[in-house]
C-alpha positions in Angstrom: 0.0 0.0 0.0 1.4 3.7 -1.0 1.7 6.4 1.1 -1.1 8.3 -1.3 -3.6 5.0 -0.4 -2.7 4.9 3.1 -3.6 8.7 3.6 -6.6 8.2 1.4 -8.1 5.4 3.6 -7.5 6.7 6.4 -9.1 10.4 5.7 -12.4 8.3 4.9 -12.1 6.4 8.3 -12.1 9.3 10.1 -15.3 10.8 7.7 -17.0 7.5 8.5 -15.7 8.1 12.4 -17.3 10.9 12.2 -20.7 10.5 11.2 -21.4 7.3 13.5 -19.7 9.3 16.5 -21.7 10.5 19.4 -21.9 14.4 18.9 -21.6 15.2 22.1 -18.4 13.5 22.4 -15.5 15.4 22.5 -12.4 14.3 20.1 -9.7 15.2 17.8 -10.9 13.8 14.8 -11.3 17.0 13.3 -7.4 17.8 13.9 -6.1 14.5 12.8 -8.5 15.3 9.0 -6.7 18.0 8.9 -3.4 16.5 9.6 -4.4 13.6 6.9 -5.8 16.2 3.9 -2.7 18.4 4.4 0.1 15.0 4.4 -2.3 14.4 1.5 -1.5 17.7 -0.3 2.3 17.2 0.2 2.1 13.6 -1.2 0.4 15.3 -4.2 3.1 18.0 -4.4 6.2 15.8 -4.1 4.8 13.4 -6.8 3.8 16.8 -9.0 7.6 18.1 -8.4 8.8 14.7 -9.2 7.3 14.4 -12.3 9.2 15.9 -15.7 8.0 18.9 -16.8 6.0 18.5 -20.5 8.3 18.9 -23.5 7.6 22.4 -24.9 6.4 22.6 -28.4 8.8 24.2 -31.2 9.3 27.3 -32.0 7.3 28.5 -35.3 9.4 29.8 -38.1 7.7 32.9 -38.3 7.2 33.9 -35.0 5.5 37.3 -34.9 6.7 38.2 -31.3 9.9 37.6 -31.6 11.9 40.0 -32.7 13.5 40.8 -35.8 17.4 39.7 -36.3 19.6 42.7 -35.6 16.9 44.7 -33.6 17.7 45.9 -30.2 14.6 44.9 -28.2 16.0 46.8 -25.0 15.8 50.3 -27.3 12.7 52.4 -26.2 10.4 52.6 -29.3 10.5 56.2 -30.9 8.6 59.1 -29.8 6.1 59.5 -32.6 5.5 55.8 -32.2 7.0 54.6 -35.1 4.8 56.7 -37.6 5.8 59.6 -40.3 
């Protein structure tokens, strides 16, 4: 059994804990939830980080927002805007 199963069964125990409880008990099922859906989010994480990233799609050959070959993309663009 996984750590990601183990965490999962055990946060619906404590659901099913809860709802055949006597209300008018007093418990900490409602911290150890907690504890359970937030290991839960750091299994999920980890196995997110560990993961490789999705290749990245190629470049198009005439990419529009790329600039020109030559250009200085740090200059400011001219005053008037470019227009005469």
């Amino acid at each position: 059994m996984t750590a990601k199963t183990q965490v999962a069964e055990a946060i619906k125990e404590l659901k099913r804990f809860q709802e055949v409880r006597s209300k008018s008990e007093s418990d900490d099922s409602d911290e150890l939830l907690n504890q359970a859906k937030l290991k839960e989010g750091e299994l999920s994480a980890a196995a997110a980080a560990a993961a490789p990233p999705p290749p990245m799609p190629p470049a198009a050959a005439g990419d529009a927002g790329a600039p020109a070959p030559g250009a200085d993309a740090g200059a400011p663009p001219p005053a008037d805007g470019g227009t005469k």
